[in-house]
C-alpha positions in Angstrom: 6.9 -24.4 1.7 8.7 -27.6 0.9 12.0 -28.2 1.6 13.7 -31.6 -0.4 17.1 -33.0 -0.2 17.4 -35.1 -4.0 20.3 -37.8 -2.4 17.9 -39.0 -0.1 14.2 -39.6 0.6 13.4 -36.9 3.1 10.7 -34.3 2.1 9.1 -32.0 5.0 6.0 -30.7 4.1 5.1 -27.7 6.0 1.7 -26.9 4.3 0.7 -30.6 3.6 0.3 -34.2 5.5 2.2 -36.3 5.8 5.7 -35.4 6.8 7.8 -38.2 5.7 11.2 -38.6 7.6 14.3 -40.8 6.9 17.5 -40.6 9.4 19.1 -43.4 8.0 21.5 -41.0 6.7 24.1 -39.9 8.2 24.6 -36.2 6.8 21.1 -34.5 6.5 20.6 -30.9 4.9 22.0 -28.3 7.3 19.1 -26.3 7.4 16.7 -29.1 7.9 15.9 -29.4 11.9 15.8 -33.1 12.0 13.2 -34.2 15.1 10.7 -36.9 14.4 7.1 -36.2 14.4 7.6 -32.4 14.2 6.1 -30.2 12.4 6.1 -26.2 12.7 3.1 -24.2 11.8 3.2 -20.1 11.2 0.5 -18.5 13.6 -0.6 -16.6 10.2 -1.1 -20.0 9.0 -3.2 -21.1 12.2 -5.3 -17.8 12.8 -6.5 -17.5 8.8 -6.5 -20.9 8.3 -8.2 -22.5 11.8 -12.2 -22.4 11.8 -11.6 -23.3 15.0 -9.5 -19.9 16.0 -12.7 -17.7 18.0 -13.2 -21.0 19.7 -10.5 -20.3 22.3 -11.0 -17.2 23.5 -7.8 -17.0 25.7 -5.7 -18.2 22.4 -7.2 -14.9 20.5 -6.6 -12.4 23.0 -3.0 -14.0 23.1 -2.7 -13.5 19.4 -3.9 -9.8 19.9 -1.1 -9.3 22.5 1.8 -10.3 20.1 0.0 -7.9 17.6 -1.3 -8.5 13.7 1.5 -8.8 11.6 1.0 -6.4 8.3 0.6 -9.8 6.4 -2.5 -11.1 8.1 -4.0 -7.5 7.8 -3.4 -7.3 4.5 -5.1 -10.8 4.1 -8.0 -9.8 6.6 -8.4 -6.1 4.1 -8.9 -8.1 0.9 -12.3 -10.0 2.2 -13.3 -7.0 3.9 -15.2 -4.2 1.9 -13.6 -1.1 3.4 -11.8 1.5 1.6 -8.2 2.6 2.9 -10.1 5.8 4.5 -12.4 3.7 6.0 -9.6 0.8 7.7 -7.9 4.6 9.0 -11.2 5.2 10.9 -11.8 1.9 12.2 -8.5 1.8 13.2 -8.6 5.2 14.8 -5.3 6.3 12.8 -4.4 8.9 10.2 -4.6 7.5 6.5 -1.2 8.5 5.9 0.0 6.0 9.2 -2.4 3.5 7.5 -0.3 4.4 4.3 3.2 4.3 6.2 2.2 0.9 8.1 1.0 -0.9 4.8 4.6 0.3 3.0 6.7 -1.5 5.9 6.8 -5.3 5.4 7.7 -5.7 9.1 4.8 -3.6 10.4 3.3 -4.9 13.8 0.2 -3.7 15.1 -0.2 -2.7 18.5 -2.8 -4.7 20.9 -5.2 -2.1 20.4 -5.1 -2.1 16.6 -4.9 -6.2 16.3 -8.0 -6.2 18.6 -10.3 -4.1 15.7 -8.5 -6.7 12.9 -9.5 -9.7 14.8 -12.5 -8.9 15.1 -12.9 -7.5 11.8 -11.8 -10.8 10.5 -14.2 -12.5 13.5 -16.9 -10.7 11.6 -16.2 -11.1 8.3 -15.8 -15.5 8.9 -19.2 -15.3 9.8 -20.8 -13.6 7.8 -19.3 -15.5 4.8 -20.6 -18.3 6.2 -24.1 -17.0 6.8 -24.4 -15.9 3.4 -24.4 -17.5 -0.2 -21.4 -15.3 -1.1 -19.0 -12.9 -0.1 -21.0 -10.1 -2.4 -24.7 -10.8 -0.9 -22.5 -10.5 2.6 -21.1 -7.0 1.8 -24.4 -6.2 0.3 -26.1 -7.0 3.6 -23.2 -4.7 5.7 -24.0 -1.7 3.5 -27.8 -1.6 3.7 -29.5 -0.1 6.6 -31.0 -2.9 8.4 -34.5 -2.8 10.3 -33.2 -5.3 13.6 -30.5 -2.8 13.9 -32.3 0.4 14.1 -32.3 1.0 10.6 -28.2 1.4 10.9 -26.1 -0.2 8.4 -24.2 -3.0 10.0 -20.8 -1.7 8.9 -21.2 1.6 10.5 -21.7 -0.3 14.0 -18.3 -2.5 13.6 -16.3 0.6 15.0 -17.4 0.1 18.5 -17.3 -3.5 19.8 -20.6 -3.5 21.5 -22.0 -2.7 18.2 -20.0 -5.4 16.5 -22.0 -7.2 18.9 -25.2 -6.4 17.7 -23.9 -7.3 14.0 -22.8 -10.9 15.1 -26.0 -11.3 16.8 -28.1 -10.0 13.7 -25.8 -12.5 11.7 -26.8 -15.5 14.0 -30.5 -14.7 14.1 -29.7 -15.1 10.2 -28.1 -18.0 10.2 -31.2 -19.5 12.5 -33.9 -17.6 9.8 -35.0 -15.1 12.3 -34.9 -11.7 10.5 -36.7 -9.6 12.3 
């Protein structure tokens, strides 16, 4: 999002550094919020956006309060290899509210909901970085797997404890212990 006023040399960058400001001018744009050094960041921008997010715990179970906007689940479903049927079970909801929810652009989940997409997402972060690709990641979630009991990862992400397990499986992985 950039916003540009051609009679002068302002330009406020939202997405990209540096913000450069000029209040010589008397008569700035009227939608322009003009304080120095200030820049506004969307919390969908911070949460998809922040490696850094799953670091603070306390700023995620905020973010779960507020609820998942439809956007960021929308964004979390497209790296994510579950059907619709599948994001209604996880979610513990019908596939027609599933259906209902993604139709309305305004659409916030409840705690409850948010809390299986965060960690969804949680899981999903991970694993992509674990892995070569996002394929050979999804691969891995739908093949039964030894260190888990011979479940497939993907049917223990329902349940957090098992999501657990998965993240743990991930970072034994990551530290080339597979068994």
């Amino acid at each position: 999002m950039t916003f540009q006023k051609k009679s002068s040399n302002l330009a406020l960058k939202i997405d990209k550094m540096p913000v450069e400001y000029n209040f010589d001018e008397p008569n700035l744009a009227d939608n322009i919020v003009a304080e120095p050094g200030t820049v506004y960041q969307t919390r969908e921008e911070h949460t998809i956006y922040n490696p850094d997010f799953f670091n603070n715990k306390f700023e995620v179970v905020q973010f779960i309060n507020s609820g998942v906007k439809l956007s960021i689940f929308l964004k979390v479903k497209e790296t994510c290899p579950l059907t619709d049927t599948e994001w209604a079970q996880y979610l513990d909801i019908s596939l027609k509210t599933l259906q209902r929810y993604t139709k309305d652009e305004a659409h916030i989940f409840k705690p409850i909901h948010s809390e299986k997409i965060i960690e969804l997402l949680e899981v999903m972060n991970f694993g992509n970085t674990v892995f070569d690709s996002a394929k050979q990641f999804h691969l891995w979630l739908k093949t039964a797997n030894y260190a888990l009991g011979k479940a497939k990862p993907i049917a223990l992400l329902k349940h957090s404890y098992g999501k657990e397990l998965v993240m743990e499986a991930l970072n034994r992985i990551e530290h080339g212990i597979f068994v």
